[in-house]
C-alpha positions as CSV (number, residue, x, y, z in Angstrom):
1,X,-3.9,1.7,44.3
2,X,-0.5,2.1,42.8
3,X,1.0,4.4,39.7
4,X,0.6,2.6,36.3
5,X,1.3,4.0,32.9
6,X,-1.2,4.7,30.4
7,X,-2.0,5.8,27.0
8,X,-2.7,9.4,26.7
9,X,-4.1,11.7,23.7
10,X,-3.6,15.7,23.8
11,X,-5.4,17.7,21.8
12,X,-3.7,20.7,20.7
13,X,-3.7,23.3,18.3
14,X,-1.8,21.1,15.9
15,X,-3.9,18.1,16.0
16,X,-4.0,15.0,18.2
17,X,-0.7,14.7,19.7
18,X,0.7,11.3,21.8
19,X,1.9,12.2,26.0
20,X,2.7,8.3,26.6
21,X,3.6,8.4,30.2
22,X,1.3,9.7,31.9
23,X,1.0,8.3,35.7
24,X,-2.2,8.9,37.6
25,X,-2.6,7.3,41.3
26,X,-5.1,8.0,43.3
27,X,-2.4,10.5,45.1
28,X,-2.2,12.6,42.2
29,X,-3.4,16.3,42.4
30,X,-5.6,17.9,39.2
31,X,-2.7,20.7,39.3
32,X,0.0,18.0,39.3
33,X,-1.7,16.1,36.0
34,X,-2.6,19.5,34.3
35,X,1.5,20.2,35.2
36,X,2.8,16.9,33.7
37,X,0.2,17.7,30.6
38,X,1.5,21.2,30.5
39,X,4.9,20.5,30.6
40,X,4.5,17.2,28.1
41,X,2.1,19.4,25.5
42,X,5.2,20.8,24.0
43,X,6.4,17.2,23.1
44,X,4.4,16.9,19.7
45,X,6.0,15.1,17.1
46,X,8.1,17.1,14.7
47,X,11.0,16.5,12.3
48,X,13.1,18.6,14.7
49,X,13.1,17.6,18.4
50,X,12.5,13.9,19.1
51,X,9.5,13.6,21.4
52,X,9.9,10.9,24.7
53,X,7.3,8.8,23.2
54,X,10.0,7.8,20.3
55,X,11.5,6.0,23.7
56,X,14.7,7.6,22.9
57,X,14.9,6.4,19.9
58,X,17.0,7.7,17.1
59,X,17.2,7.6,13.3
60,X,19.9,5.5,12.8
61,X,22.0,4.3,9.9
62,X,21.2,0.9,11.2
63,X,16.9,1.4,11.1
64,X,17.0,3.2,7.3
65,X,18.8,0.7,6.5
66,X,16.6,-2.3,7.7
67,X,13.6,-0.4,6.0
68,X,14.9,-0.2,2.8
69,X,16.4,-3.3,2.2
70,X,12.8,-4.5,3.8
71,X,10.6,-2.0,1.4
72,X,12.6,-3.4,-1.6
73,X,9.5,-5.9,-1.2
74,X,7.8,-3.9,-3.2
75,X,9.7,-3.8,-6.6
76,X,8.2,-7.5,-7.4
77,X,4.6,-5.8,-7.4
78,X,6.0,-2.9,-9.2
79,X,7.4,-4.8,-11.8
80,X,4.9,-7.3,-12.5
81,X,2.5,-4.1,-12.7
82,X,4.3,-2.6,-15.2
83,X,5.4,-5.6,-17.1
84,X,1.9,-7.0,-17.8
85,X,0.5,-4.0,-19.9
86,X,3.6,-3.7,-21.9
87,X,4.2,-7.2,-23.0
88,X,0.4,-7.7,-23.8
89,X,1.3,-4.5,-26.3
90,X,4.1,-6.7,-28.0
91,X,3.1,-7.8,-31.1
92,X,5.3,-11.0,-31.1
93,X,3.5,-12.2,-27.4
94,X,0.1,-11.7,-28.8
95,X,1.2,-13.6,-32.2
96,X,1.8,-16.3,-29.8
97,X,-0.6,-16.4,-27.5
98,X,-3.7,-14.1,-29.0
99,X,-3.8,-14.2,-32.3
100,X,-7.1,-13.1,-32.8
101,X,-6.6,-9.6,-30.9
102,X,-4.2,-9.0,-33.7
103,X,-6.4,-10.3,-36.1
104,X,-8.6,-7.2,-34.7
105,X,-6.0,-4.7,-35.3
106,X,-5.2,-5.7,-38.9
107,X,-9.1,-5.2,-39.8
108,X,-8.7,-1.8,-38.4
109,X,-12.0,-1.9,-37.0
110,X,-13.2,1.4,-36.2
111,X,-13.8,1.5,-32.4
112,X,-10.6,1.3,-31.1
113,X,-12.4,0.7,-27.2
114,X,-12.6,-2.8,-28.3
115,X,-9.8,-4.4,-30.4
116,X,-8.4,-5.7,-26.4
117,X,-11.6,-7.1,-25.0
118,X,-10.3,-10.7,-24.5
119,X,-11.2,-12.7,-21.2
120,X,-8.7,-14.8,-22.0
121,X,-6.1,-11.9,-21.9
122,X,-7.4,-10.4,-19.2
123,X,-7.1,-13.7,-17.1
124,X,-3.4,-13.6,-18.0
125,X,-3.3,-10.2,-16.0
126,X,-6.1,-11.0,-13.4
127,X,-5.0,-14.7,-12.3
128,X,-2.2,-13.5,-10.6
129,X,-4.5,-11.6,-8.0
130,X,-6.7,-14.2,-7.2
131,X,-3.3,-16.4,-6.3
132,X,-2.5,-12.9,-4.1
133,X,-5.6,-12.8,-2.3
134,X,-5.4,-16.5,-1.0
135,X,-1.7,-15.7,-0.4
136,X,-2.2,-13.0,1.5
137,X,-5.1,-14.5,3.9
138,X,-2.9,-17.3,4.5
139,X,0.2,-15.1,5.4
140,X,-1.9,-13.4,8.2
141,X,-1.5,-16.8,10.1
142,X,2.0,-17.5,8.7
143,X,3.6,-13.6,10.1
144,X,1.9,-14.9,13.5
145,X,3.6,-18.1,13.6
146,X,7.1,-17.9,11.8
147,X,7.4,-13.4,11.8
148,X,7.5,-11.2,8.8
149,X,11.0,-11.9,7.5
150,X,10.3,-15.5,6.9
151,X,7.1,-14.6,5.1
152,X,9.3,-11.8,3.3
153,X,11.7,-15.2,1.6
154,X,8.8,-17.2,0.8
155,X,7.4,-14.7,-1.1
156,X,10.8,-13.7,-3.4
157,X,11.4,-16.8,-3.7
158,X,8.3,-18.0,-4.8
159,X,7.7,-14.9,-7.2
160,X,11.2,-15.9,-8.9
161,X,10.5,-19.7,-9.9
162,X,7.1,-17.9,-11.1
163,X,9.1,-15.6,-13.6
164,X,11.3,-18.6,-14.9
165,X,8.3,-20.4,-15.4
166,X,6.5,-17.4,-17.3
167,X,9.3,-16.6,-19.4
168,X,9.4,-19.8,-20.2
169,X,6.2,-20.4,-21.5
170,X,4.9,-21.9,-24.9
171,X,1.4,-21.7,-24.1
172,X,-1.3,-19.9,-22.4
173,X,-1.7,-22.5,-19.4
174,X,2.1,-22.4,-18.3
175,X,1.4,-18.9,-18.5
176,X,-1.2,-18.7,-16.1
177,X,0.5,-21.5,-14.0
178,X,3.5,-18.9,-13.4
179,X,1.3,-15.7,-13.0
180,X,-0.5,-18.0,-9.8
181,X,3.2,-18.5,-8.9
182,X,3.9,-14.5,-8.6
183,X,0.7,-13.8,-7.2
184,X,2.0,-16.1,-4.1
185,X,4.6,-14.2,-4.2
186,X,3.1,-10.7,-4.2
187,X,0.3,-11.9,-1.6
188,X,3.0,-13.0,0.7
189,X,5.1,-9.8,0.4
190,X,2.7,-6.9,0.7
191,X,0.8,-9.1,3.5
192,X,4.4,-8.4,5.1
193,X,6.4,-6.2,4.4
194,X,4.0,-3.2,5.3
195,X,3.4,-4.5,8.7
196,X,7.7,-5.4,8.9
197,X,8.3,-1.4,7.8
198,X,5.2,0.1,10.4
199,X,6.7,-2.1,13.4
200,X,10.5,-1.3,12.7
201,X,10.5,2.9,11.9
202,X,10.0,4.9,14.7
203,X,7.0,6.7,15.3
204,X,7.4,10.2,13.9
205,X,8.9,8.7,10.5
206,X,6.4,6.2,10.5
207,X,5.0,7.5,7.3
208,X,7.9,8.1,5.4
209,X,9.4,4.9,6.1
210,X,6.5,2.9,4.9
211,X,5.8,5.1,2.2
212,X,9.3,3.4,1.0
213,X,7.1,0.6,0.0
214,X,5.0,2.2,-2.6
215,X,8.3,4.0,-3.8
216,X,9.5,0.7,-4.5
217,X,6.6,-0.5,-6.3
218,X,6.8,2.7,-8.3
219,X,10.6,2.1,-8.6
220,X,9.8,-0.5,-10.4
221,X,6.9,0.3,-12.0
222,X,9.9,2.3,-14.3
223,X,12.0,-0.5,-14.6
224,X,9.2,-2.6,-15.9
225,X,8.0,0.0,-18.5
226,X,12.1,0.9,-19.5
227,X,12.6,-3.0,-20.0
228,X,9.4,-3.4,-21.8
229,X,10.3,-0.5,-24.2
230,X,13.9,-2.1,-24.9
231,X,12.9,-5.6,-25.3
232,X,9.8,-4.8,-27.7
233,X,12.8,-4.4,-30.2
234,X,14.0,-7.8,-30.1
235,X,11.1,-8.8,-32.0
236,X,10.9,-13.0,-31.8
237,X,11.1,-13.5,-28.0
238,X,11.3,-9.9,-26.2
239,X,8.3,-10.5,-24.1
240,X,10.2,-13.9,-22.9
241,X,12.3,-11.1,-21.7
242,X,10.3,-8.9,-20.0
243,X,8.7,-11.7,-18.4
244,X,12.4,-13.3,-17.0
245,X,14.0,-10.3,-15.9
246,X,11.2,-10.4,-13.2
247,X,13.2,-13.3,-11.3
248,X,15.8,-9.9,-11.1
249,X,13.5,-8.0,-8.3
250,X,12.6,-11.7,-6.6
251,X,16.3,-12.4,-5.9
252,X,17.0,-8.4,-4.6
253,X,14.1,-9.2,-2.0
254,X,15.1,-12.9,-1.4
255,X,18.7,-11.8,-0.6
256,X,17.7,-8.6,1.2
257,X,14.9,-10.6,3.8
258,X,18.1,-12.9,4.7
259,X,20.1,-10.1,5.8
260,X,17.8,-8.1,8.0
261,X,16.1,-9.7,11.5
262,X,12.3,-9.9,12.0
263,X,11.0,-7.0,13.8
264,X,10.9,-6.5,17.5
265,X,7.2,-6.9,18.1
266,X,7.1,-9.9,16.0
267,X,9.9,-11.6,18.4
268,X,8.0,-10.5,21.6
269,X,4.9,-11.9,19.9
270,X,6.9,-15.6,19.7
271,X,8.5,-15.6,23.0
272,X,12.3,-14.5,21.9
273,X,12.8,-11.5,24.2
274,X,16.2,-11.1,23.7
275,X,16.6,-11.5,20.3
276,X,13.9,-8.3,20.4
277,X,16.2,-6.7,22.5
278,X,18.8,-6.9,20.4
279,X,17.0,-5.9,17.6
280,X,16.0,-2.8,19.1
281,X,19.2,-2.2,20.4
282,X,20.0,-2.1,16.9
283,X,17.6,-0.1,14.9
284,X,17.2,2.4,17.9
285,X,20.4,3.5,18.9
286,X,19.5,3.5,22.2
287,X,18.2,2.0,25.4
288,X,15.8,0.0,24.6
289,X,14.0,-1.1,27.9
290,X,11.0,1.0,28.0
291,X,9.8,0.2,24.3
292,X,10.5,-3.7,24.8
293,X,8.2,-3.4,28.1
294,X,5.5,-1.6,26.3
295,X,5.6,-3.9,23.2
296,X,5.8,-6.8,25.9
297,X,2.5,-5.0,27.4
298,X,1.0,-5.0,24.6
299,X,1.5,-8.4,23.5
300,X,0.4,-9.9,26.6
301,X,-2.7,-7.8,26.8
302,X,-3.3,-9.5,23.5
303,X,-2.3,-13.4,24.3
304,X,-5.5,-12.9,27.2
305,X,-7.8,-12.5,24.5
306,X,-8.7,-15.8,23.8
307,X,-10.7,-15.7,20.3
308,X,-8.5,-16.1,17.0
309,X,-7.6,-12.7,15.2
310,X,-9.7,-13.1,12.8
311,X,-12.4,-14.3,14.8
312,X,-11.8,-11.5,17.1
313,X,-11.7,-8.6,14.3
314,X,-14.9,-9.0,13.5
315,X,-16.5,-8.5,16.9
316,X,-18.0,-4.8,17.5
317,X,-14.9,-3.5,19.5
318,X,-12.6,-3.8,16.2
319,X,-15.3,-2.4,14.0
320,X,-13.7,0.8,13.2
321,X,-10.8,-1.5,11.8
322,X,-12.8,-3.7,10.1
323,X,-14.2,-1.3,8.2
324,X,-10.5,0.8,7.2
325,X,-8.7,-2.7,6.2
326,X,-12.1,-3.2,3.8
327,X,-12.6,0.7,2.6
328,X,-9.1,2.0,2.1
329,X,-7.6,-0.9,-0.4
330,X,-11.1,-0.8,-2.2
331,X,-11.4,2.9,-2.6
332,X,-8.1,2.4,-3.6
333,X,-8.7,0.0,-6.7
334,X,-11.5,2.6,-7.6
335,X,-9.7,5.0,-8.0
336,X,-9.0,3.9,-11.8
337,X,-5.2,3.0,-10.8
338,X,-6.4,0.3,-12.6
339,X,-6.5,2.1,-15.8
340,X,-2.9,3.8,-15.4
341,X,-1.0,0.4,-14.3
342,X,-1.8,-2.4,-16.3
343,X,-3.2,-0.9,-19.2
344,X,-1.6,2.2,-20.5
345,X,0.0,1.0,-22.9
346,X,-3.0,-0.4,-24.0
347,X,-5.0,2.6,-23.4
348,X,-2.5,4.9,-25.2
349,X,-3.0,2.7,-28.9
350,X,-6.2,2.8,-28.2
351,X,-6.3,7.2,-28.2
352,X,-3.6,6.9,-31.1
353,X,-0.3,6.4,-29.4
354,X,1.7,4.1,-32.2
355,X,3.3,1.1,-30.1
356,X,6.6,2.4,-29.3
357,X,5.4,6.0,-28.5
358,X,2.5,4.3,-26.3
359,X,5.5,2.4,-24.5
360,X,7.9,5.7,-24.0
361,X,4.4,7.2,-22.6
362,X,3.8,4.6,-20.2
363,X,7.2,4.9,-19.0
364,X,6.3,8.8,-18.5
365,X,3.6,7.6,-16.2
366,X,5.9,5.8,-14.3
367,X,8.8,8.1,-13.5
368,X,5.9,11.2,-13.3
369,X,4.2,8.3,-10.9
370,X,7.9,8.1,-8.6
371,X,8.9,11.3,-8.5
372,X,5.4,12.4,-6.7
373,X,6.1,9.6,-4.2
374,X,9.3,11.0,-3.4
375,X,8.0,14.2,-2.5
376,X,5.0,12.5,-0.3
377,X,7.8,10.7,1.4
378,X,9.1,14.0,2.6
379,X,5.6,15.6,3.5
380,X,3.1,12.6,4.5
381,X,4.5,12.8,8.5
382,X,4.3,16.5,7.9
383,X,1.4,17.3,6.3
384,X,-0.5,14.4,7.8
385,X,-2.4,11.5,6.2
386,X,-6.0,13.5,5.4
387,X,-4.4,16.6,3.7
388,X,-2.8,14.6,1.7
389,X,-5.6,12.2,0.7
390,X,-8.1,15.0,0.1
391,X,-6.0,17.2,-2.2
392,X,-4.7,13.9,-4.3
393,X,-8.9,13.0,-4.7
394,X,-9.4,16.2,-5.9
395,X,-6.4,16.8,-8.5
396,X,-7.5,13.2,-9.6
397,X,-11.4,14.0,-10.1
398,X,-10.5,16.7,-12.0
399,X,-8.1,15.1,-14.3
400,X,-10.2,11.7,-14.9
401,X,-13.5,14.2,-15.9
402,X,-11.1,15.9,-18.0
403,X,-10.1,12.5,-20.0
404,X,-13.6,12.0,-20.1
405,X,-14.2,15.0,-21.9
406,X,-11.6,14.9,-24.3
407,X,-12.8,11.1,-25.3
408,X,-16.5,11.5,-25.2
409,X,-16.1,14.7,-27.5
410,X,-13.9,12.8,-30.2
411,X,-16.5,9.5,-29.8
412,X,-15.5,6.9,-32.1
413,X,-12.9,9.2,-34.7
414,X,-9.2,8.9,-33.9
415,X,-8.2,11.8,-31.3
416,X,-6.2,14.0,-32.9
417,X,-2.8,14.3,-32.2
418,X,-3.1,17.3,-30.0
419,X,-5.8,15.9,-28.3
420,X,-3.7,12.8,-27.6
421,X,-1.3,14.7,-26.2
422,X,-3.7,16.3,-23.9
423,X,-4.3,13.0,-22.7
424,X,-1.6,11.9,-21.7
425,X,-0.5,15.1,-20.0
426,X,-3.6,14.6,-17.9
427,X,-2.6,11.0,-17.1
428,X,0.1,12.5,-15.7
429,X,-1.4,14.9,-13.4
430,X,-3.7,11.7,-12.4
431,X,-0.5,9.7,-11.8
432,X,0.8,12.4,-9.6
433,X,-2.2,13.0,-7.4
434,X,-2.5,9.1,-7.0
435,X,1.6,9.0,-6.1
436,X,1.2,11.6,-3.4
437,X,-2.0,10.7,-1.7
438,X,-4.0,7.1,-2.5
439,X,-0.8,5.4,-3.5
440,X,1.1,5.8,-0.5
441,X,-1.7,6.0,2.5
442,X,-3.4,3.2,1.0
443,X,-0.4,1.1,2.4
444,X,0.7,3.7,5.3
445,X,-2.9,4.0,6.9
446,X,-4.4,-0.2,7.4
447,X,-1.5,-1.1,8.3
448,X,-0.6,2.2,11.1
449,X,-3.5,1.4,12.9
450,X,-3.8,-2.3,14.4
451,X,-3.7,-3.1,17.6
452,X,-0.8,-6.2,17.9
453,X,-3.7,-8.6,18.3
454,X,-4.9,-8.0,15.1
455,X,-2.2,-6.4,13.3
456,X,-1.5,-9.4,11.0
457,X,-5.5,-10.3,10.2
458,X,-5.9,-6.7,9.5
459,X,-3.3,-6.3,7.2
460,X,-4.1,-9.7,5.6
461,X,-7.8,-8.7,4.9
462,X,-6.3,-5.2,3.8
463,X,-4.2,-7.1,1.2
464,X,-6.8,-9.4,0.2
465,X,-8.9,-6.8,-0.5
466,X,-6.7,-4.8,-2.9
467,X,-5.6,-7.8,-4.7
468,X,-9.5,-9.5,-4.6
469,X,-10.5,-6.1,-6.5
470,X,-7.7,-5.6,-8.2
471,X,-8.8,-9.1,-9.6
472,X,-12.3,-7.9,-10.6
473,X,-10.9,-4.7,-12.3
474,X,-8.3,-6.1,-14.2
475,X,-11.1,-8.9,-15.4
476,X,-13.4,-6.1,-16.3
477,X,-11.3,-3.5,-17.3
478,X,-11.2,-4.0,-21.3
479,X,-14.3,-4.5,-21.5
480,X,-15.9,-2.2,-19.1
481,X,-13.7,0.2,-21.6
482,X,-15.5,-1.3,-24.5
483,X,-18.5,-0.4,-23.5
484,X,-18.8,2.4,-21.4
485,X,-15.9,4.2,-23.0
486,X,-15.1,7.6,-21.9
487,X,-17.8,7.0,-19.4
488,X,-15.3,4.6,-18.1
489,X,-13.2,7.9,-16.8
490,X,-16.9,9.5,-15.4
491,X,-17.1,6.1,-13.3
492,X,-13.7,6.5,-11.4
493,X,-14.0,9.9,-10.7
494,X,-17.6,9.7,-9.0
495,X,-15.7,6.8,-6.5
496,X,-12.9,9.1,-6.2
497,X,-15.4,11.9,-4.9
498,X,-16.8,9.7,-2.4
499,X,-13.5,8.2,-1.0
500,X,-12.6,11.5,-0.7
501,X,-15.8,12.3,1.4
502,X,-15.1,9.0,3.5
503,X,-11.7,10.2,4.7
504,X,-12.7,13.8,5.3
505,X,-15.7,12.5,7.9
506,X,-14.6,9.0,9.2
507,X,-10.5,8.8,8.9
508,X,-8.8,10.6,12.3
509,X,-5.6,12.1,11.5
510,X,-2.9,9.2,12.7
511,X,0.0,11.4,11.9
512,X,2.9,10.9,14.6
513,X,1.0,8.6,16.9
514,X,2.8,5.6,18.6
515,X,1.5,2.1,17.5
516,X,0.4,1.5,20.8
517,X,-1.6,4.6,21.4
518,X,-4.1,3.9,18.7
519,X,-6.8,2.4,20.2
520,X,-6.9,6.2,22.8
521,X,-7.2,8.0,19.2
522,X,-10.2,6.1,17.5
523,X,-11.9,6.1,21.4
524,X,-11.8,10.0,20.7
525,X,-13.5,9.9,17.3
526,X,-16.9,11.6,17.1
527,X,-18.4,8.2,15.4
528,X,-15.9,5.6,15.7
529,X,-15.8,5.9,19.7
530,X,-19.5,4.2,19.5
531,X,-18.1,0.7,18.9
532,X,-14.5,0.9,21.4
533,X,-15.3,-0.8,24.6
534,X,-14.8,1.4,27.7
535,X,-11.9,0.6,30.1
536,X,-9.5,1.7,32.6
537,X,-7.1,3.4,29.6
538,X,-10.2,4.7,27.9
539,X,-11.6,6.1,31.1
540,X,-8.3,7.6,32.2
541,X,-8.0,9.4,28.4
542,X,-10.9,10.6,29.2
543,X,-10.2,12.1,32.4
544,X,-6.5,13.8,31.1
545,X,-8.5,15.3,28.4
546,X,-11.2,16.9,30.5
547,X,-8.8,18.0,32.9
């Protein structure tokens, strides 16, 4: 039997650490493998010394580039986010369109939980998701056939006739008909764009780079919130601009899709080797041979499958998954995001906020929301994935039983003005554990750990997921708030306790590790190894590890 390369994991002192070449024949002496793992131990990944399995690679001007112009797919979520809350605070929109909401407000009815609970407005927020979700299951077949960049211009330019079509709305079905519009859009984009940023950054600044998506969203998350503020003084039609200005974000990630290529593995995937050549070329710096033959591996390993993706993701092998594309973009949702995104504005009349003070205060959120992002961008391929997610659950527990508190002990009486400001200073601390920890890994994670067989079902289900319950909790929000009130704050920070419990026992720390050595790490999971079928690379892990 001849040498062939494998997969390796080493477990060391500062976690699971990738050794991609290692070559066993039959030849090969235990001293000369516990050598090669010796020498290849000191390797890990760090911010300082590039480790071989980068390839060689380097960050170049040419790769942060490509993955920011790419991540810039997330300003039409971020926007649309922020937008909805604050035009359905605008006086002049609901005149429009809800009367009777501000027919509430005039009667000054005393519980203040209540004056929003409309279906009808909530299916103004909601029916862009449900557009999302269908979106985003179809773009898992779309990335496969036509790559992620293609996907990437459908979905701007989809999400910018939506906007015209919004702002240019005289009644509540056109606009519906242009939030189904953006929700293409956004299905089609964050089906993408994650996977386009994970397949494009090199390894050890994997998390940083596709952190840049949420950073985006956040980016304009602020913009949103900053507009809505400014146009709630142009009292006749500022909601028409609000709405319009989103066609601003759909052209930046129209235009910057056109100017990057698709991403190597997607041009293996579709026969065009040296187009991915080039493209590596490119982004790497470097020689690219060795990481266009593994990514040629791996793609051929996955054409001999013969079931359908997502067919084939459901099968017992891919359970482990299966089960992180469905639990991380639910936990997710419930972790009362919700609450923060679309209706703070709302939420902040409702504790006392007058309407321009409860727009300045969601635009706190916002920047509070960005500026934590910024500084997981710097730490997530540091700290690692798990350290991060369990110190964001708890700083959020805390500050959502906190909220609770302060509500359930002023029950139905206006809060006073101290109290309110309480309020929103815990909001904030909730923003900022949710902008260092579930806002970022809830894109970094699904997406990081794919095989390429399944990459682009697993991200579409992933997607789905988020939008499907994003659906449900914008739908129920108002008037789960009507009823349940503070308790409303109790219920997010129960699921937030067991998310938190979830990661700590069934996520492995993916920090650093090499697309194409995940399946060796979930093999080496206490639980998770159960389902992974054994085979020559498992067996072989196995071997270097017990050496």
């Amino acid at each position: 039997m001849g040498a062939h390369v494998i997969p390796a994991v080493h477990s060391t002192t500062n976690g699971l650490q990738y050794l991609p070449l290692l070559h066993h024949s039959n030849s090969t002496t235990a001293e000369q493998s516990r050598a090669d793992r010796k020498k290849m131990a000191g390797e890990g990944f760090s911010l300082d010394q590039g480790p071989a399995d980068d390839y060689g690679g380097r960050l170049t001007a040419s790769v942060i580039v490509t993955c920011l112009m790419a991540a810039s797919g997330g300003l039409i979520f971020g926007y649309d986010i922020g937008i909805s809350g604050g035009v359905t605070a605008m006086e002049s929109f609901l005149e429009q369109f809800f009367p009777r909401i501000l027919r509430r407000m005039a009667a000054a009815q005393s519980d203040e939980f209540c004056v929003y609970d409309s279906q009808v407005l909530t299916a103004f927020t909601s029916s862009l998701y449900v557009a999302g979700l269908a979106a985003a299951l179809a773009a898992g077949r779309l990335t496969r056939a036509v790559g992620r960049q293609k996907v990437m211009l459908l979905g701007g330019a989809t999400f910018f006739v939506g906007s015209i079509i919004n702002a240019a709305a005289v009644n509540v079905e056109m606009l519906i008909l242009g939030r189904i519009l953006l929700g293409f859009g956004v299905g089609f984009t964050n089906q993408a764009t994650p996977v386009y940023l994970a397949e494009t950054a090199p390894a050890r600044w994997r998390g940083a780079f596709t952190a840049g998506f949420q950073l985006f969203i956040a980016v304009g998350v602020v913009v949103a919130n900053l507009t809505n503020y400014g146009a709630s003084h142009v009292r006749a039609w500022g909601w028409r601009l609000s709405l319009g200005l989103a066609a601003v974000p759909a052209a930046a990630i129209f235009l910057s899709a056109i100017l990057i290529s698709d991403t190597p593995s997607s041009l293996v995937a579709r026969g065009r080797i040296d187009d991915a050549r080039k493209a590596l070329i490119r982004i790497r710096g470097g020689d690219a041979n060795a990481e266009l033959k593994a990514l040629e591996r791996a793609v051929r390993d996955a054409d001999e499958m013969a079931q359908g993706a997502f067919k084939r993701i459901a099968t017992r092998r891919y359970r482990p998954y299966l089960v992180m594309a469905v639990a991380i973009p639910l936990f997710q949702q419930l972790t009362g995001v919700i609450v923060i995104a679309f209706f703070s504005p709302v939420l902040f009349r409702t504790v006392g906020f007058g309407s321009d003070t409860a727009l300045v205060s969601a635009v706190i959120l916002g920047v509070v929301n960005l500026v934590s992002l910024l500084i997981s961008s710097t730490v997530v391929d540091r700290c690692g994935r798990k350290f991060l997610f369990m110190t964001g659950g708890a700083q959020m527990i805390l500050s959502q039983a906190a909220v609770a508190w302060i509500l359930g002990a002023a029950g139905r009486a206006a809060l006073p003005q101290g109290h309110a400001v309480a309020v929103l200073v815990l909001f904030c601390t909730y923003a900022f554990g949710f902008g260092y920890s579930w806002g970022p890994l809830s894109w970094i994670v699904p997406v990081e750990i794919f095989p390429v067989e399944v990459r682009s079902a697993g991200q579409s289900i992933s997607v789905a997921v988020n939008l499907g319950v994003t659906f449900l909790q914008a739908q129920i929000f108002l008037a789960m708030l009507c009823r349940l009130k503070a308790g409303t704050f109790v219920y997010y920070a129960a699921w937030v306790g067991v998310m938190t419990a979830f990661v700590a026992v069934f996520l492995p720390e993916t920090k650093g590790v090499p697309l194409e050595a995940m399946p060796a790490l979930w093999a080496r999971h206490w639980y998770w190894r159960r389902f992974m079928v054994t085979n020559d690379v498992t067996e072989h892990n196995d071997q270097a590890l017990s050496s």
